[in-house]
MOPAC internal coordinates of N, CA, C and O (Angstrom, degrees):
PM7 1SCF
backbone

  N    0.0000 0     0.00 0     0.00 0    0    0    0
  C    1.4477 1     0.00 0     0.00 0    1    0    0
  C    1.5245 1   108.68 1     0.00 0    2    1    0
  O    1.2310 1   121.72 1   -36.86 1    3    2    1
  N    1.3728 1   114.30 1   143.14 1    3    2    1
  C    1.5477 1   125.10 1  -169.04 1    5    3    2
  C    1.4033 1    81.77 1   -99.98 1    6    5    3
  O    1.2310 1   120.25 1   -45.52 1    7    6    5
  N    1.6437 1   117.13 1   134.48 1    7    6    5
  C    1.7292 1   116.08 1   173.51 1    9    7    6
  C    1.8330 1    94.17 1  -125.43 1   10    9    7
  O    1.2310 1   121.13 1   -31.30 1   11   10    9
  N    1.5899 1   115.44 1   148.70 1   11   10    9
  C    1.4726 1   114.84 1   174.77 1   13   11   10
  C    1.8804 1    79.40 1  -134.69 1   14   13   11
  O    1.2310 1   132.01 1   -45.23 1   15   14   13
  N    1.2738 1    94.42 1   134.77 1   15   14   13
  C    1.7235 1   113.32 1   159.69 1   17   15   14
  C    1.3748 1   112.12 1   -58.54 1   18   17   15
  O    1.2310 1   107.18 1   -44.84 1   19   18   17
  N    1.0851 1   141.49 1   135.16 1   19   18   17
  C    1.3580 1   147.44 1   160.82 1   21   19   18
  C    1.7794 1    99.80 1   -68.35 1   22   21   19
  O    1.2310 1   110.99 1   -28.73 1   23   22   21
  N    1.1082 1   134.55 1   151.27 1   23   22   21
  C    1.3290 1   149.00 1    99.86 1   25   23   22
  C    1.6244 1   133.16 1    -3.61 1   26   25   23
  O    1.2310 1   128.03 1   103.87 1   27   26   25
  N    1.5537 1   102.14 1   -76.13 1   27   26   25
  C    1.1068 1   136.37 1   165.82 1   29   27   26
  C    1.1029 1   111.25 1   -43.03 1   30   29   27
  O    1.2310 1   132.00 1    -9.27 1   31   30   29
  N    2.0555 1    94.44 1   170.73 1   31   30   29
  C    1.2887 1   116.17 1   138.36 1   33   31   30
  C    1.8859 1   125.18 1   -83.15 1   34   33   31
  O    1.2310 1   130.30 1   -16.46 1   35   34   33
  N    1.6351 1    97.74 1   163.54 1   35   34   33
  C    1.2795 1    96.24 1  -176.22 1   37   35   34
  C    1.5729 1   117.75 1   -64.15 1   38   37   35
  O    1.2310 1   116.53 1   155.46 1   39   38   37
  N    1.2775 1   124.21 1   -24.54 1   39   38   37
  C    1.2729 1   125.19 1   168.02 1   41   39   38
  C    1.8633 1   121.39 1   -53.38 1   42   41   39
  O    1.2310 1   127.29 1   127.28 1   43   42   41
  N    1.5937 1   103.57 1   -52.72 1   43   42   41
  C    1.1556 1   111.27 1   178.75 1   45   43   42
  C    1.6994 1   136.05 1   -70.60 1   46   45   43
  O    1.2310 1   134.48 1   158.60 1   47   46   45
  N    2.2511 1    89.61 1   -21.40 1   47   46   45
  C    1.4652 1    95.35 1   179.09 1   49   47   46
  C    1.2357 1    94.30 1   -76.55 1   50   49   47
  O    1.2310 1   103.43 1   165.78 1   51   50   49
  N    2.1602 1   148.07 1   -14.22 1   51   50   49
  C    1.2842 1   116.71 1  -155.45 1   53   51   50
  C    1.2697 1    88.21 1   -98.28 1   54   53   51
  O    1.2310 1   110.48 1   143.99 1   55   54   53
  N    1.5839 1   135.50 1   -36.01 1   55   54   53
  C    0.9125 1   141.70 1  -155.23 1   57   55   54
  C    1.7325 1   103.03 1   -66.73 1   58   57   55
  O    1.2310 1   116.07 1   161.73 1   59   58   57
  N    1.3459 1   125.07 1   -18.27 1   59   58   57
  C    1.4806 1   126.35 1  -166.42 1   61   59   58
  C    1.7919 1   100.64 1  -114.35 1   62   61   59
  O    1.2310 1   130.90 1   161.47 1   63   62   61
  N    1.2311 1    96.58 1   -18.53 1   63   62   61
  C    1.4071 1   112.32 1   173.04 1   65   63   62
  C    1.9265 1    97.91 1   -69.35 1   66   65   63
  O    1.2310 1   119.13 1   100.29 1   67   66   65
  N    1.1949 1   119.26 1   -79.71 1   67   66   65
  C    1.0525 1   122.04 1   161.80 1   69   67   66
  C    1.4749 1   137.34 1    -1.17 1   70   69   67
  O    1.2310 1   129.15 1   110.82 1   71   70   69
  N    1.7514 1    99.97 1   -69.18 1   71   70   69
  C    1.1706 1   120.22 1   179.05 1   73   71   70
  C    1.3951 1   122.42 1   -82.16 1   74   73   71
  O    1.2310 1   125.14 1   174.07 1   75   74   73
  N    1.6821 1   107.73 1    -5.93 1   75   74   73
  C    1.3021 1   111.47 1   164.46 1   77   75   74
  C    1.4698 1   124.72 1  -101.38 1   78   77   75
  O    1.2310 1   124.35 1   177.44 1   79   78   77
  N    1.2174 1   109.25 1    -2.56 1   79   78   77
  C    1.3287 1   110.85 1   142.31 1   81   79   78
  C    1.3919 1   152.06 1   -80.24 1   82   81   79
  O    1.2310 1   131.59 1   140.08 1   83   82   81
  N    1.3679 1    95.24 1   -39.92 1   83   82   81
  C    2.2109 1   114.61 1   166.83 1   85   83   82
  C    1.7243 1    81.58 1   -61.91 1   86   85   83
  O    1.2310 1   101.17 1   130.69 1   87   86   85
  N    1.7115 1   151.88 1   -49.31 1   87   86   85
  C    1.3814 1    99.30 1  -143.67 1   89   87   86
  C    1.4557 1   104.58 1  -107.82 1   90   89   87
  O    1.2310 1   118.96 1  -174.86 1   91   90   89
  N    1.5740 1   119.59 1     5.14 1   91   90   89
  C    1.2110 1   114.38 1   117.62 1   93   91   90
  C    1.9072 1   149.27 1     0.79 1   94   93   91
  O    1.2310 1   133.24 1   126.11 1   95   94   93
  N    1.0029 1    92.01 1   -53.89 1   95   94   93
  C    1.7108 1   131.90 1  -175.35 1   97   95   94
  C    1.0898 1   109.74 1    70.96 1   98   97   95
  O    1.2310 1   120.93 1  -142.51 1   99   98   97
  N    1.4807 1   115.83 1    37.49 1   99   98   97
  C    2.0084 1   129.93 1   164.94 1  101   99   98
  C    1.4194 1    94.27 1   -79.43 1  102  101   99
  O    1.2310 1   128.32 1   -10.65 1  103  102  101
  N    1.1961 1   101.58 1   169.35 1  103  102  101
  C    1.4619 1   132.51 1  -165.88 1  105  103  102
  C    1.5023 1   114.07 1  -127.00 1  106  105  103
  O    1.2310 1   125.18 1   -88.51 1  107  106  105
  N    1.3722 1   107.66 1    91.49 1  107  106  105
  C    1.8897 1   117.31 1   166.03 1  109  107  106
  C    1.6043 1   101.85 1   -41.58 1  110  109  107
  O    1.2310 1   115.30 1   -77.07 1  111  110  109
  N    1.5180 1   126.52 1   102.93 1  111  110  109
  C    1.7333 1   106.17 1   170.04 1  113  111  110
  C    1.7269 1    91.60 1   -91.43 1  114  113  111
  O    1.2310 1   118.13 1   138.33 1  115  114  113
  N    1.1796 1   121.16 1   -41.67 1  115  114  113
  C    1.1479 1   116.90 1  -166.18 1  117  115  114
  C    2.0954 1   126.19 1  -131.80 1  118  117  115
  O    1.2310 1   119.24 1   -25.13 1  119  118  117
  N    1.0833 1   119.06 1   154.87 1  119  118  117
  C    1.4433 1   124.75 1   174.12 1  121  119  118
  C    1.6426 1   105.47 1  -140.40 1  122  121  119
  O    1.2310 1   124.24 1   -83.99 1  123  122  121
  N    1.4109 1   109.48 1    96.01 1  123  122  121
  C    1.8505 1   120.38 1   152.63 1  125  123  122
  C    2.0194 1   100.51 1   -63.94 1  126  125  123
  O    1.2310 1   134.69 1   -58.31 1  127  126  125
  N    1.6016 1    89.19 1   121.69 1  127  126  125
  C    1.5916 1    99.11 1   175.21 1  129  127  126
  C    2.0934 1    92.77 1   -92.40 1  130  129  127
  O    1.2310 1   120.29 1  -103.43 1  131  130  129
  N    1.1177 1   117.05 1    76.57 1  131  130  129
  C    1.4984 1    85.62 1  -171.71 1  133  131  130
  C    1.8849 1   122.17 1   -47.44 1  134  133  131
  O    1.2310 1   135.89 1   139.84 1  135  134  133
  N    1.9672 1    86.85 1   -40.16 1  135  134  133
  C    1.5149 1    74.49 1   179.21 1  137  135  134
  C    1.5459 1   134.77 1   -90.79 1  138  137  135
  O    1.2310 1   134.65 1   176.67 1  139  138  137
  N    1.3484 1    89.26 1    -3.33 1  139  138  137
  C    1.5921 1    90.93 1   147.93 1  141  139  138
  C    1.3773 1   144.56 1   -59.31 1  142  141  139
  O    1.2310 1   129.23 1   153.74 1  143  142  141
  N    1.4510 1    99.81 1   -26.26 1  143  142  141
  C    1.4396 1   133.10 1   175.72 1  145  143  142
  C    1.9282 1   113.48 1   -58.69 1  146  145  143
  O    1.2310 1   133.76 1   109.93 1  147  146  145
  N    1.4307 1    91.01 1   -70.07 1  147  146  145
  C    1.4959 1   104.32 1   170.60 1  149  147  146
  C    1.2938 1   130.16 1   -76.33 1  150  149  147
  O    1.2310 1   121.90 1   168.60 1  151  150  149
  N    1.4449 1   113.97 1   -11.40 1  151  150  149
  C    1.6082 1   119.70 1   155.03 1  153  151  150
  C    1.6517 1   114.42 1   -58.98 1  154  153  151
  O    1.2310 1   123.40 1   144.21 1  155  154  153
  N    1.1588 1   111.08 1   -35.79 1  155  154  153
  C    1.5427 1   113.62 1  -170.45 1  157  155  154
  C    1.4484 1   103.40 1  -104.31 1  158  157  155
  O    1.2310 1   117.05 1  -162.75 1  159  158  157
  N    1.4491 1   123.22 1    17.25 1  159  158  157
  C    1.4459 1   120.49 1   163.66 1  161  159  158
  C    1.6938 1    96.04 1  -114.80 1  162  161  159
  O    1.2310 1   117.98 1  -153.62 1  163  162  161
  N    1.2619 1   121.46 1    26.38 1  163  162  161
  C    1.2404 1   134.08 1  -142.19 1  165  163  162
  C    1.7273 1   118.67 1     3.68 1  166  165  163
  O    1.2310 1   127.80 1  -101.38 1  167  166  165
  N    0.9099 1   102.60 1    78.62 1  167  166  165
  C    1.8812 1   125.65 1   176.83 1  169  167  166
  C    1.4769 1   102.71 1  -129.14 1  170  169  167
  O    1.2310 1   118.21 1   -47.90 1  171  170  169
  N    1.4622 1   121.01 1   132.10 1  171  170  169
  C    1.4335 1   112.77 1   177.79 1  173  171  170
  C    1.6779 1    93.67 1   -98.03 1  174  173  171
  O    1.2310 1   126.39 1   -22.59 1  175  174  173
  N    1.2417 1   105.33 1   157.41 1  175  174  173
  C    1.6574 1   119.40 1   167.55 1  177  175  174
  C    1.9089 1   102.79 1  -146.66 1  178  177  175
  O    1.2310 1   119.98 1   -23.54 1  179  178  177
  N    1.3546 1   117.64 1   156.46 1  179  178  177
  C    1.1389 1    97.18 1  -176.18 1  181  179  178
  C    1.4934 1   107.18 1  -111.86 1  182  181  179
  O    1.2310 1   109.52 1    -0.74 1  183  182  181
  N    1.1729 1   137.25 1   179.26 1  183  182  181
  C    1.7154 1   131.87 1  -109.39 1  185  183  182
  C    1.5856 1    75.47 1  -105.38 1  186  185  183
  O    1.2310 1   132.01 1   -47.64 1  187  186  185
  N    1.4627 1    94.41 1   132.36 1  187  186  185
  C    1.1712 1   123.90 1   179.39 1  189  187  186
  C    1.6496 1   113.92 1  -164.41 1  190  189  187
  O    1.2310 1   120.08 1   -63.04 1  191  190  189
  N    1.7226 1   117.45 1   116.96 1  191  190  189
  C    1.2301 1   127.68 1  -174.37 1  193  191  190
  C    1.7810 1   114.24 1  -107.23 1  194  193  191
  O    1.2310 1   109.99 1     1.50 1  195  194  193
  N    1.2528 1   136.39 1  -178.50 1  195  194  193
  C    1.1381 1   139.93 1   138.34 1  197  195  194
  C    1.3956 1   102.76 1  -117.68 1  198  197  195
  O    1.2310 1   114.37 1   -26.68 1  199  198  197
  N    1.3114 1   128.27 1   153.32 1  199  198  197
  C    1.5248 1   148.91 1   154.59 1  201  199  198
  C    1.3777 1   112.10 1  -109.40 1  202  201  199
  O    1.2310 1   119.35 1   -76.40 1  203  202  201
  N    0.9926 1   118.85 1   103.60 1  203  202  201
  C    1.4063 1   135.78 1   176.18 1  205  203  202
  C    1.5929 1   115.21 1  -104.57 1  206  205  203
  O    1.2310 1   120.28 1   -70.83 1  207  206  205
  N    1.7074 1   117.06 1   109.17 1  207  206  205
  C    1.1391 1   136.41 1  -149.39 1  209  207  206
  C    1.6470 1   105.56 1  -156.62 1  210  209  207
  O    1.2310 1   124.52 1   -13.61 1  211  210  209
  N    1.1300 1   108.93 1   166.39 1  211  210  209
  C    1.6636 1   142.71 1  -170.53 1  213  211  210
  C    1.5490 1   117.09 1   143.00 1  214  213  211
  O    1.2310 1   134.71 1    14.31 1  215  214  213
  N    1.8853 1    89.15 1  -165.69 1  215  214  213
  C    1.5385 1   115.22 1  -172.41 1  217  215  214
  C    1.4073 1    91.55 1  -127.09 1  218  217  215
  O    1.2310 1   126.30 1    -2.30 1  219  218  217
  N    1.1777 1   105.49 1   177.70 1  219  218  217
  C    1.6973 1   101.28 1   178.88 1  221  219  218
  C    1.9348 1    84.67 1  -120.90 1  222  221  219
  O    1.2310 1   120.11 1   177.37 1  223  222  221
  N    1.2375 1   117.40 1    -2.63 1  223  222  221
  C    1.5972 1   112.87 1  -170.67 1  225  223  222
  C    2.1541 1    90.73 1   -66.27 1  226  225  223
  O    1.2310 1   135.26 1   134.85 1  227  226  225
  N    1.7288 1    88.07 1   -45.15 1  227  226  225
  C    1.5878 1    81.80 1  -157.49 1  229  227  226
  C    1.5213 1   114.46 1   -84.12 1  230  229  227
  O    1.2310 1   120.91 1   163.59 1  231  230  229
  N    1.3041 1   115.87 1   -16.41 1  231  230  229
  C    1.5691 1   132.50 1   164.61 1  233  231  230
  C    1.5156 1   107.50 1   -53.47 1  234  233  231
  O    1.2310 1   119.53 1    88.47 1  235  234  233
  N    1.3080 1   118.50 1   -91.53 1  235  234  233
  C    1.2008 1   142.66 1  -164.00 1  237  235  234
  C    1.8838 1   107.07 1   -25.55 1  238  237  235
  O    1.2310 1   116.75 1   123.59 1  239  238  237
  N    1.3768 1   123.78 1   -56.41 1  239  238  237
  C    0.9863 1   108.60 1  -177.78 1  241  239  238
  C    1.5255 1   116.39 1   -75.89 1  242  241  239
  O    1.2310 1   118.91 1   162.14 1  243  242  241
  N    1.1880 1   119.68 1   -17.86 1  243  242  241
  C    1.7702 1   118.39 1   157.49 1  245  243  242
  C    1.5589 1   119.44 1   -42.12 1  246  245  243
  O    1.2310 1   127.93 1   125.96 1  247  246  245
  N    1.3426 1   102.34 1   -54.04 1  247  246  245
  C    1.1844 1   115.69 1   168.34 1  249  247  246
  C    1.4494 1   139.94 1   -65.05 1  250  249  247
  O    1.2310 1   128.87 1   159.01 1  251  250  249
  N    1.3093 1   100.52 1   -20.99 1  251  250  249
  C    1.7705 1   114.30 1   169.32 1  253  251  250
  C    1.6804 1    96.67 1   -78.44 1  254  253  251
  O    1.2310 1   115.25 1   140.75 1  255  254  253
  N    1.2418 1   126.62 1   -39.25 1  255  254  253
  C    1.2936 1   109.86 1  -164.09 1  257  255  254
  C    1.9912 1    95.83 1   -83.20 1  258  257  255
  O    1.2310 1   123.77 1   159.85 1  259  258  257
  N    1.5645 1   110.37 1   -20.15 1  259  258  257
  C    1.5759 1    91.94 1  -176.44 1  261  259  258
  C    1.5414 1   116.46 1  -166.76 1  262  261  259
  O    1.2310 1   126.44 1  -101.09 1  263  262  261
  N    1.5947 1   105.22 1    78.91 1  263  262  261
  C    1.5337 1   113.66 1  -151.00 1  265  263  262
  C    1.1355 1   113.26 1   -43.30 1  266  265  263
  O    1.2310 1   115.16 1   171.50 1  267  266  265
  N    1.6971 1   126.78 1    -8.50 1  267  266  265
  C    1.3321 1   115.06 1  -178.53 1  269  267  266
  C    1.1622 1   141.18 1   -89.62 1  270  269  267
  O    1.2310 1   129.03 1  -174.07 1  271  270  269
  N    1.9293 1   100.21 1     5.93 1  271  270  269
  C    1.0403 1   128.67 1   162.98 1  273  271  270
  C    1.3477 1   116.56 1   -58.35 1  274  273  271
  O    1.2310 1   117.15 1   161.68 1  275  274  273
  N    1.7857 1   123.03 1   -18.32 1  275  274  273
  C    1.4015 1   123.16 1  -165.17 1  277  275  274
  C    1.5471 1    91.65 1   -73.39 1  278  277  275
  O    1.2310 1   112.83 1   171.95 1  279  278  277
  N    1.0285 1   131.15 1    -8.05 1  279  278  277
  C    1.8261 1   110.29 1  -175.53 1  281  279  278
  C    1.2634 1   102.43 1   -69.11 1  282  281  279
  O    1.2310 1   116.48 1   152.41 1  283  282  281
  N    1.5244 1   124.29 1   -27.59 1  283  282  281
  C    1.6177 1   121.76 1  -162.80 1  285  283  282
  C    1.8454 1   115.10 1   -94.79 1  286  285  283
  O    1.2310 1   141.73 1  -176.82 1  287  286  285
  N    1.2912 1    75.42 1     3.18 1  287  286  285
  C    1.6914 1    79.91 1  -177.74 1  289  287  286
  C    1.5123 1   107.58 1  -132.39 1  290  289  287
  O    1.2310 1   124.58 1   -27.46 1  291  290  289
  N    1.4834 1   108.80 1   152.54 1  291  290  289
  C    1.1166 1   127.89 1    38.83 1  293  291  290
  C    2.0819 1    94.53 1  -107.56 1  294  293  291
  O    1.2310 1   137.83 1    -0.13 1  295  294  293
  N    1.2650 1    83.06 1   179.87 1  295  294  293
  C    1.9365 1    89.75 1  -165.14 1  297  295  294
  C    1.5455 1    87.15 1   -59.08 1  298  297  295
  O    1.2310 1   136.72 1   -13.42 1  299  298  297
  N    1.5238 1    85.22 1   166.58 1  299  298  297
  C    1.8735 1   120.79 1  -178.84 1  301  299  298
  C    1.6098 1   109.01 1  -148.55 1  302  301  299
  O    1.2310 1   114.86 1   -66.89 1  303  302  301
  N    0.8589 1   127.34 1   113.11 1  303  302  301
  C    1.4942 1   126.30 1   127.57 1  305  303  302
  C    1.5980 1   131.09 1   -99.52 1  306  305  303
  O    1.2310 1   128.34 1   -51.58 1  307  306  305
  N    1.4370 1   101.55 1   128.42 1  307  306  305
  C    1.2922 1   116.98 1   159.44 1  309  307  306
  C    1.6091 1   130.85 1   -67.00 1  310  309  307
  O    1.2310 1   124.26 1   -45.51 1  311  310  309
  N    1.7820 1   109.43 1   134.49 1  311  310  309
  C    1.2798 1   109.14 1  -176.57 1  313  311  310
  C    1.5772 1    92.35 1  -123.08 1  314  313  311
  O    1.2310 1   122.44 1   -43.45 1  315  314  313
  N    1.5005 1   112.93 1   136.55 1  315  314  313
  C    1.5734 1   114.24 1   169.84 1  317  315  314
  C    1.6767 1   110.06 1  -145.16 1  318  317  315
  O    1.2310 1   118.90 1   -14.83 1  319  318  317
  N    1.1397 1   119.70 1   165.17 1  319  318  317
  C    1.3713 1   119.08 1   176.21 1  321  319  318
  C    1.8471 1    91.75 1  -120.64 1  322  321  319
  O    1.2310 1   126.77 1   -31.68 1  323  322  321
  N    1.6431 1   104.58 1   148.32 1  323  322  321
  C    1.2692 1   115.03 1   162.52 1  325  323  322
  C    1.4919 1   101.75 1  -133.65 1  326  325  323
  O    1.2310 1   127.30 1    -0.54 1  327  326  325
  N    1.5779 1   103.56 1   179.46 1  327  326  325
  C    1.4986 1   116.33 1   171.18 1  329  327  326
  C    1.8463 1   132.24 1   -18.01 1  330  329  327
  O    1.2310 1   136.84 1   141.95 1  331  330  329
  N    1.6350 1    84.99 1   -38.05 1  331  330  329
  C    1.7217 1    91.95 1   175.42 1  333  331  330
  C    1.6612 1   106.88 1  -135.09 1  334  333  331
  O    1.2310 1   119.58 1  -141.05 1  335  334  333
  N    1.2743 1   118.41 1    38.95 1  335  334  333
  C    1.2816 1   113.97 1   152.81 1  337  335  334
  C    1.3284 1   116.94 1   161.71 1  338  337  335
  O    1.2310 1   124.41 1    38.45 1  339  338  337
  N    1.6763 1   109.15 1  -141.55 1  339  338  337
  C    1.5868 1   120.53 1   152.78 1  341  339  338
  C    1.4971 1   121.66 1  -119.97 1  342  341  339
  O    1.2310 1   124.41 1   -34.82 1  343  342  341
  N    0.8395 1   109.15 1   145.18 1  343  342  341
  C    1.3963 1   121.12 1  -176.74 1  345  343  342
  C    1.5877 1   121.28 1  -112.42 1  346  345  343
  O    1.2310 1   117.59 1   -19.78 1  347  346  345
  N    1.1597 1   122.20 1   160.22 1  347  346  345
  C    1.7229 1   120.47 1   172.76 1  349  347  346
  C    1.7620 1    92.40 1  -145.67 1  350  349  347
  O    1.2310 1   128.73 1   -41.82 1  351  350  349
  N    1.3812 1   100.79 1   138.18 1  351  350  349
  C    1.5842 1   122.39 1   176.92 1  353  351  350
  C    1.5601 1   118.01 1  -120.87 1  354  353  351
  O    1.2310 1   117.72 1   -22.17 1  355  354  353
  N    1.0044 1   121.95 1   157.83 1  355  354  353
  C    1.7106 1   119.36 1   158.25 1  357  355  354
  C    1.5590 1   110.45 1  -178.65 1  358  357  355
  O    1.2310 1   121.27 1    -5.31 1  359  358  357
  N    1.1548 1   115.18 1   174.69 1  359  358  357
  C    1.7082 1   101.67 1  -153.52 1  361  359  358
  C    1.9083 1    70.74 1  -111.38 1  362  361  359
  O    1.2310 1   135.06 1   -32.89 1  363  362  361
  N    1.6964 1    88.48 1   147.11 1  363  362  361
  C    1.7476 1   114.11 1   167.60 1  365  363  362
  C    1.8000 1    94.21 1   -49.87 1  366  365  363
  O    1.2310 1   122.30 1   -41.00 1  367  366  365
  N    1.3555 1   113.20 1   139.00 1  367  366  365
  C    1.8169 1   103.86 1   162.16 1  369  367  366
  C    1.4023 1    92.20 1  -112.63 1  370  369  367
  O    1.2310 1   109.03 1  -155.72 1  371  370  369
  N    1.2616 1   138.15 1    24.28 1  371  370  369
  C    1.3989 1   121.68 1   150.22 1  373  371  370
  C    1.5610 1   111.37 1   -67.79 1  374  373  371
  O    1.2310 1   117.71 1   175.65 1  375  374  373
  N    1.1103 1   121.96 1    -4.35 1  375  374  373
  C    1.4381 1   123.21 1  -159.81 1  377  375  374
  C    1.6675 1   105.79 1   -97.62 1  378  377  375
  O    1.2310 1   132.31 1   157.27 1  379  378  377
  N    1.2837 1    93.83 1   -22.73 1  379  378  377
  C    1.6866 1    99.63 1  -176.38 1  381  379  378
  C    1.8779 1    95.24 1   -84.86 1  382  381  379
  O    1.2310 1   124.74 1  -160.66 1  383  382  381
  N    1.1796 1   108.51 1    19.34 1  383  382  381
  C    1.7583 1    86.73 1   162.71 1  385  383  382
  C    1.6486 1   112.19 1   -89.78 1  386  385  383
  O    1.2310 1   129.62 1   169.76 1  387  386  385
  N    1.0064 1    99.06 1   -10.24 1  387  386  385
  C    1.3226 1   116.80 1  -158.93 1  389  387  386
  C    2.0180 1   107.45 1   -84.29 1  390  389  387
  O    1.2310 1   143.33 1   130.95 1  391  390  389
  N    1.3241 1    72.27 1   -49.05 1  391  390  389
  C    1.8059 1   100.28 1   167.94 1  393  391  390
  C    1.7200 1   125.50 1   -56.46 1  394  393  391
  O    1.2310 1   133.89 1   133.16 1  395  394  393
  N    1.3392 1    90.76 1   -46.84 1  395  394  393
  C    1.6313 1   103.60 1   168.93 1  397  395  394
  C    0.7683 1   135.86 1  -155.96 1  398  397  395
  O    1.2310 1   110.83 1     5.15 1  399  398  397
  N    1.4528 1   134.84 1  -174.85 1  399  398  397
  C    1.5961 1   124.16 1  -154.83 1  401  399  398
  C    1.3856 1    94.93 1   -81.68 1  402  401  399
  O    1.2310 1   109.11 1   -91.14 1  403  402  401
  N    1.3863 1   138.00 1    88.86 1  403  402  401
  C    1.2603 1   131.98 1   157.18 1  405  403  402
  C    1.8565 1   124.17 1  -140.20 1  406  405  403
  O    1.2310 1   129.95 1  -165.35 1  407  406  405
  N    1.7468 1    98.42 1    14.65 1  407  406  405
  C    1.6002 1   101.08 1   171.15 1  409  407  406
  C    1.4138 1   130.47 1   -32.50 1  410  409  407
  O    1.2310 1   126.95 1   147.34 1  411  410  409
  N    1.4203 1   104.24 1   -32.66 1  411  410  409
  C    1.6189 1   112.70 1   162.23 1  413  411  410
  C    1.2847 1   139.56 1   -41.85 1  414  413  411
  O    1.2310 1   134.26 1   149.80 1  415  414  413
  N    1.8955 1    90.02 1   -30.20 1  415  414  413
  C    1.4215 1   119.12 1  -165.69 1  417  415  414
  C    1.4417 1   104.80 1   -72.12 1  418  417  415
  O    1.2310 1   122.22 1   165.93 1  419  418  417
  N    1.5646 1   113.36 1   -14.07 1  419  418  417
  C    1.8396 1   104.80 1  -143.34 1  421  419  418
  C    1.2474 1   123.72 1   -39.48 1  422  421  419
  O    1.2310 1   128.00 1   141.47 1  423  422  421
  N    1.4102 1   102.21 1   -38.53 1  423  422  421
  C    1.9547 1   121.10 1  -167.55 1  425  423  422
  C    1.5725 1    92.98 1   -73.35 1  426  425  423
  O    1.2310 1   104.80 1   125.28 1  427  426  425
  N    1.3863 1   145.71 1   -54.72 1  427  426  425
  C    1.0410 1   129.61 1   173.71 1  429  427  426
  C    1.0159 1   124.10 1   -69.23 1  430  429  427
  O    1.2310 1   105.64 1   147.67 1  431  430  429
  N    1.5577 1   144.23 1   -32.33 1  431  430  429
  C    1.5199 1   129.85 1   136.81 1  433  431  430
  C    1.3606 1   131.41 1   -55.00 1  434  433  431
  O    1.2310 1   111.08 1  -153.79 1  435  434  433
  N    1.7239 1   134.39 1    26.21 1  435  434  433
  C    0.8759 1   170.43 1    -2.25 1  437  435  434
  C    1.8556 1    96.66 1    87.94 1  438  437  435
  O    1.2310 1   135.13 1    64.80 1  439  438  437
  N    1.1739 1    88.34 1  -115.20 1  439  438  437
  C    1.6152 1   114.64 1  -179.70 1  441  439  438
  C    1.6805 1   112.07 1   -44.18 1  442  441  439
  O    1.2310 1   124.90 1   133.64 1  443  442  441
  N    1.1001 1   108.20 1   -46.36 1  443  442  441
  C    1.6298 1   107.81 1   155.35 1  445  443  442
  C    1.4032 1   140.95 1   -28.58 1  446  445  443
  O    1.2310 1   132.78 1   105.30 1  447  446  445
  N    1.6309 1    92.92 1   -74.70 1  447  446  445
  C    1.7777 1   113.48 1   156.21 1  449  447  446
  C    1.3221 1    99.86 1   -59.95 1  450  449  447
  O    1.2310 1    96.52 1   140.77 1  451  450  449
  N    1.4891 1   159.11 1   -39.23 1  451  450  449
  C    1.2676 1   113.26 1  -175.31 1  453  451  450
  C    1.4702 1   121.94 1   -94.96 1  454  453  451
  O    1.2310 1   123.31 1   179.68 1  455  454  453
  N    1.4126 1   111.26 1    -0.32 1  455  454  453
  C    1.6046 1   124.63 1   168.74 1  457  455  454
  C    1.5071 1   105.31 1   -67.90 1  458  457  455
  O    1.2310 1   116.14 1   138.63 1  459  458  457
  N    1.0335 1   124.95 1   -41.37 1  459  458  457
  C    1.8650 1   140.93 1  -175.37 1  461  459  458
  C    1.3268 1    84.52 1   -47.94 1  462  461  459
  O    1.2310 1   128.19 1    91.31 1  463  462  461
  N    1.3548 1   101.83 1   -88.69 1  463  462  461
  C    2.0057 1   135.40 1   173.41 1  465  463  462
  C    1.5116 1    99.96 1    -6.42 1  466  465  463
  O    1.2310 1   125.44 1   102.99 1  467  466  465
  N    1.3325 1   107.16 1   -77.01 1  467  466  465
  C    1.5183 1   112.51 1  -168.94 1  469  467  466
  C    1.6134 1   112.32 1   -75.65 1  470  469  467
  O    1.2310 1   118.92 1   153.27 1  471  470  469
  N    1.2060 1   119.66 1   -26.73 1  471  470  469
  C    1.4261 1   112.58 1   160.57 1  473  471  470
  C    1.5968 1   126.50 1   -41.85 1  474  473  471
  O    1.2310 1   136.63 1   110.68 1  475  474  473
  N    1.9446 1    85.40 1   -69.32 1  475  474  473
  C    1.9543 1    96.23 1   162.93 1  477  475  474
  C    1.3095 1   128.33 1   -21.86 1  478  477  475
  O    1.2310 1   126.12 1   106.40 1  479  478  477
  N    1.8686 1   105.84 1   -73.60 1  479  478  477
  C    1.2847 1   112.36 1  -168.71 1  481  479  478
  C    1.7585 1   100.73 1   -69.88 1  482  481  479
  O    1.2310 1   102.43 1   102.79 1  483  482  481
  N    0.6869 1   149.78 1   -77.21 1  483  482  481
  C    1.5817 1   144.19 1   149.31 1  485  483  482
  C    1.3277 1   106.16 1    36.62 1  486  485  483
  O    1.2310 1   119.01 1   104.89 1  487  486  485
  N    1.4442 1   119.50 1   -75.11 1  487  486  485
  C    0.9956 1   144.63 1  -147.67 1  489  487  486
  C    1.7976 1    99.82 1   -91.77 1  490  489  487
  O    1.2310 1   123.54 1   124.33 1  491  490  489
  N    1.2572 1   110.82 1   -55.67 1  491  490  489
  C    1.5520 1   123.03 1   161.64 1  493  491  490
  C    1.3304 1   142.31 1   -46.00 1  494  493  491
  O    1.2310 1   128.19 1   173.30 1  495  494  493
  N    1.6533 1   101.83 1    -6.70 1  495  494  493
  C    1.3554 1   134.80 1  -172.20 1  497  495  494
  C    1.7280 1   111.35 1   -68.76 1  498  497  495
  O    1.2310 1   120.10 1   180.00 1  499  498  497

């Protein structure tokens, strides 16, 4: 996992996290509150989200060359707070060439990792 320190607070890194993706023109499909999750199973955890996002322009042909790439998509970054701050995570997708038939892909797993990258710090600001 690639980790960038936030700056911030955890409110502001998701909220810029967020907003640096919609103006993008990616698509938020989804947000896991984990600790929202375990508050209402009454378990505390401390604030930690996923953002689950893409295009289907830049997915889709990954996936024609190797549907089993669909487990890794669509993108995710993780937002969590620990002891001394906030944090943002997401796994390198250069790594999924390795994973599946998509060596072809490199230049667009390429461009991937540095959209992640620049999302993070963005957001970490």
């Amino acid at each position: 996992m690639l980790v960038t320190r936030s700056g911030s607070d955890y409110a502001a890194t998701v909220e810029r996290l967020v907003e640096g993706i919609e103006r993008r023109g990616l698509t938020v499909f989804a947000r896991f509150d984990h600790a929202a999750a375990a508050r209402e199973s009454g378990m505390e955890l401390a604030d930690e989200q996923v953002v689950v996002f893409g295009d289907p322009r830049a997915g889709t042909p990954l996936m024609q060359s190797d549907p089993r790439i669909g487990l890794e998509l669509p993108l995710r970054i993780l937002v969590w707070r620990d002891p001394e701050g906030v944090l943002l995570g997401h796994a390198d997708p250069r790594d999924l060439r390795t994973r599946y038939d998509v060596a072809e892909h490199y230049d667009r797993l390429e461009r991937i990792g540095k959209l992640l990258a620049d999302l993070a710090a963005e957001a970490a600001a």
